[in-house]
N, C-alpha and C positions, 0 to 999 in steps of 0.2 A: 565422836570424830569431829574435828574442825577444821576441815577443808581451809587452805591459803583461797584468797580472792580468787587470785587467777585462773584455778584450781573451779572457778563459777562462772558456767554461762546465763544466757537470759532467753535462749531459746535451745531446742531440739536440734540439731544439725549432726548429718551423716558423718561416721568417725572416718571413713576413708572416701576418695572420691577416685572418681576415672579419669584420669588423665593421659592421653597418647597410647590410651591402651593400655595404661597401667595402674595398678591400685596403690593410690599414694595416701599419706596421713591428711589431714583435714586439718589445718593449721586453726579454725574457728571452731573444732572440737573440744568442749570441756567434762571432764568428767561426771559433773553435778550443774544441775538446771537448776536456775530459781524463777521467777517470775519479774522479781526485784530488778531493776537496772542495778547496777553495779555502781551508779553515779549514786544514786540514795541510800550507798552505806554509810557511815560516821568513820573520819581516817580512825585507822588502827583496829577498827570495830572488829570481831572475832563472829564466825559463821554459828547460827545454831547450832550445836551439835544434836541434837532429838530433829530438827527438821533434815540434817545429812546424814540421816542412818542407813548405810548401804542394803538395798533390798537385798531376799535370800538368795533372787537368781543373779546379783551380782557377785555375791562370797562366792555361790558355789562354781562359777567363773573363773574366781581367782584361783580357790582350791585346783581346777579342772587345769590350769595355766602353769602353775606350783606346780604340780603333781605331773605335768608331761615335762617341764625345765630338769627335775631330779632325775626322773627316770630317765634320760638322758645322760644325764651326769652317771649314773647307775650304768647304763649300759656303757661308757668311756672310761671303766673304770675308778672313776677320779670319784665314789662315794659306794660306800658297802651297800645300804640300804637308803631307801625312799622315807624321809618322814614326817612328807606329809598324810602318807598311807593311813598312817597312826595318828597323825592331828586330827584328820577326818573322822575318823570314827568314833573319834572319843572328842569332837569339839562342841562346844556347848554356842557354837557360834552356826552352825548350820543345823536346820531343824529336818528331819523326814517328818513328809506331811502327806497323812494320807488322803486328805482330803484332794480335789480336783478345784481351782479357781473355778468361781463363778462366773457365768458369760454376763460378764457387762451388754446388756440388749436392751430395748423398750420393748413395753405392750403391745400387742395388736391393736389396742384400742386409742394407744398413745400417736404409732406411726399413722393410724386414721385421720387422725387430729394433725400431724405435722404436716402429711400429705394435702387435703383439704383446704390447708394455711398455704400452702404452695399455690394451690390453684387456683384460691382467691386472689394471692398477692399475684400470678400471674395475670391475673384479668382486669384487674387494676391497674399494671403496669406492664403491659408485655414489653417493652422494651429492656424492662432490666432484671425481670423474674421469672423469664420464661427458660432462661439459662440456669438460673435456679432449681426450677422444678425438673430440669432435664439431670444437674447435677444429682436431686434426689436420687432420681430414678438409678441414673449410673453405679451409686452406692450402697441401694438396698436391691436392683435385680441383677446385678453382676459383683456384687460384692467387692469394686474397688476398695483399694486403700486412697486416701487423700493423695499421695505421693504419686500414684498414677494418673490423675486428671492433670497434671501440670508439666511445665516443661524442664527439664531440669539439661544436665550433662550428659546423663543418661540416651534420655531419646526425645522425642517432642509428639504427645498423642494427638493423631491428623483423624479426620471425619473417615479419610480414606482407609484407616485400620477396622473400620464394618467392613465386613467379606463375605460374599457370598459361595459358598463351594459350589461343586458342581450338582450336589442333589436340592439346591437351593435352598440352603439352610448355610441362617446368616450365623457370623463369629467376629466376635472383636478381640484384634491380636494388640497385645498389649507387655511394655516391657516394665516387671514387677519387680519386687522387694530381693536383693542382691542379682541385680544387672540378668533376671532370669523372664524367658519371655514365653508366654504362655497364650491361651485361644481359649474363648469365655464363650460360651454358650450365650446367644443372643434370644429370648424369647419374644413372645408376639407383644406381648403388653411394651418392653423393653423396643421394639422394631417402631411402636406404633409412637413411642415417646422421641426416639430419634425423628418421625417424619414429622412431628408436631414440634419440634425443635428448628427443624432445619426449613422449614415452610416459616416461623415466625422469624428469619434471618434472612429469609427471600432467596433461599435454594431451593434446589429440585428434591424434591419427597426423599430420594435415597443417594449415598454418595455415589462418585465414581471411583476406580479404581485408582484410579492416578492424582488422583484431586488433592491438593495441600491445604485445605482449611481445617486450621484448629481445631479441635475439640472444644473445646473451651476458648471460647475469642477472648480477650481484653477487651473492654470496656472504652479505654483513650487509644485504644490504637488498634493495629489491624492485627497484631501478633499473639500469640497464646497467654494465656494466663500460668506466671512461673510463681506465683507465691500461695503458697498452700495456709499459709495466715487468710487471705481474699474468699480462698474455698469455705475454709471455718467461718468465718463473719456471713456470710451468703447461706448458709445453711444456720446457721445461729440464729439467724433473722426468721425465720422459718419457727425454730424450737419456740423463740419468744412467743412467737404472736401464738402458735400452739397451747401454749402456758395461759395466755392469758384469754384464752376462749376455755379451755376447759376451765379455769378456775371460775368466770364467768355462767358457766354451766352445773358449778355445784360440785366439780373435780378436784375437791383440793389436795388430797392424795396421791391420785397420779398427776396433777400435775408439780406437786415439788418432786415425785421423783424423775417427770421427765426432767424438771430443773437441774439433775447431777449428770443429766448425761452428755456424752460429748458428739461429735460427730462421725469416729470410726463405731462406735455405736451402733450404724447404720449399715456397717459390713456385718456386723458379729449376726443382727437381727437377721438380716436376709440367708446367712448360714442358715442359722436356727431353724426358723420356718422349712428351709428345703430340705434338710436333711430328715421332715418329716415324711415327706413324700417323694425324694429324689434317691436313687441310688447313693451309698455315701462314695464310692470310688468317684461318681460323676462331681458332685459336689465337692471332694479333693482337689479336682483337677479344677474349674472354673475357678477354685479361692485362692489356688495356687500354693498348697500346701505339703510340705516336703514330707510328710508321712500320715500315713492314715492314722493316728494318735492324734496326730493335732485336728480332725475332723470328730472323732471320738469323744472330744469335749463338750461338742455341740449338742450331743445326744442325749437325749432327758429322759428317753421312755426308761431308764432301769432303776431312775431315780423317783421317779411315781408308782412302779410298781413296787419296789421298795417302800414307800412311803404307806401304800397304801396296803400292805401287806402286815404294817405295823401299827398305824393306825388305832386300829381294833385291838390293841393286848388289853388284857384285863391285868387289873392289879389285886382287885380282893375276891373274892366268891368266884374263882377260878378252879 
């Protein structure tokens, strides 16, 4: 495949956006992401084709698109048969895979190390890292995505989204991944990193209800932080210096793998871990997950018993 230019962005951006209430196309949508600016092509230059190879849950998107367009046409009369029905099953372009994607996560011993790196670089600097470390926190004990800490079209996250209900059990309502608004279980560790956030801002230990400060302030100005590029560098800053204390400590192992990891990273990990000890229906809901499947992946105990039930086969004197 060799994608036209145009055809190439240079970052991630939502394919449709809200406007007036309504779900309109996304004119800075491109189908294919590179890294490259588009100005450091060569004119005429032709796109990779091995780096544009449509991933499988994009084919089988297309097929799923195909295949509801005929059937259509199928039910209007206007075509006998569906066939993509028949391209499906016999296409050498979509793979059944029984395997399950691995959770992209860090070590326990990893997030130690990045944690750690938080609280020295806050002590250092509270002025600029103590937002930092409160960021960590938001993404490994409530499982945001990056797109929730900022301000977008959507909605804009205020201090004032902590809530306390009436049994005094606090919750942060927050509007997630397809305009869908959900309530994140707030734990004490998570209670106790808000009041050490908002005390190094020189607020009162816990919000009010009516109160409009940011979540995340900006830096130059008094208004929220809307680039989620700001979020990734601020948390980046964290993985380095992490990297380079465990390699300093004789970690060279995990720290290149903390090196591949990114920063939703730190959502998958905080799954992980709770769905060791959490109800998985609770854990659905706080991650905001539209089916209990997609929490299902998180879970490792059938893959170690497995493992270790296999483990032990003997091959000769059996």
């Amino acid at each position: 495949m060799q994608p036209p230019l145009a055809w190439i962005g240079t970052r991630q951006v939502p394919r449709f956006l809200l406007h007036e209430g309504l779900r309109v196309a996304n004119p800075a949508w491109r189908p294919f992401v590179t890294p490259v600016a588009k100005a450091d092509f060569p004119a005429g230059a032709q796109a990779d084709p091995k780096k544009y190879c449509p991933s499988q849950a994009a084919i089988k998107a297309s097929f799923t698109v195909l295949s509801s367009f005929y059937t259509y046409l199928v039910q209007e009369g206007r075509l006998a048969a569906n066939p993509v029905v028949m391209i499906r099953q016999k296409s050498r372009f979509v793979r059944k895979d029984q395997l399950k994607p691995p959770i992209r996560r860090i070590s326990t011993l990893q997030w130690d190390y990045v944690l750690e790196s938080a609280e020295q670089m806050a002590q250092a600097n509270p002025a600029e890292h103590e937002r930092t470390l409160f960021i960590l926190h938001c993404l490994f004990a409530m499982y945001l995505r990056i797109s929730e800490l900022v301000a977008d079209a959507r909605a804009t996250p205020l201090m004032s989204h902590f809530r306390k209900d009436q049994d005094g059990h606090w919750w942060f309502h927050v509007t997630g991944k397809g305009n869908k608004q959900r309530s994140v279980t707030v734990c004490d560790a998570m209670l106790n990193a808000l009041k050490r956030y908002r005390l190094a801002l020189g607020l009162s230990p816990l919000p009010a209800p009516t109160e409009q400060t940011p979540l995340i302030a900006s830096r130059r100005g008094q208004g929220p932080v809307t680039s989620t590029r700001h979020i990734r560098r601020l948390v980046q800053a964290c993985f380095d210096a992490a990297y380079q204390r465990m390699q300093a400590d004789g970690l060279a192992a995990d720290a290149l793998e903390l090196k591949a990891a990114t920063v939703h990273w730190l959502r998958h990990t905080g799954i992980s871990e709770d769905v060791k000890i959490r109800p998985r229906e609770h854990v659905r809901d706080d991650a905001g997950h539209a089916s209990m499947a997609t929490t299902d992946h998180y879970v490792e105990s059938d893959r170690r018993e497995r493992h270790a039930s296999g483990r032990r086969k003997r091959i000769k004197d059996f």
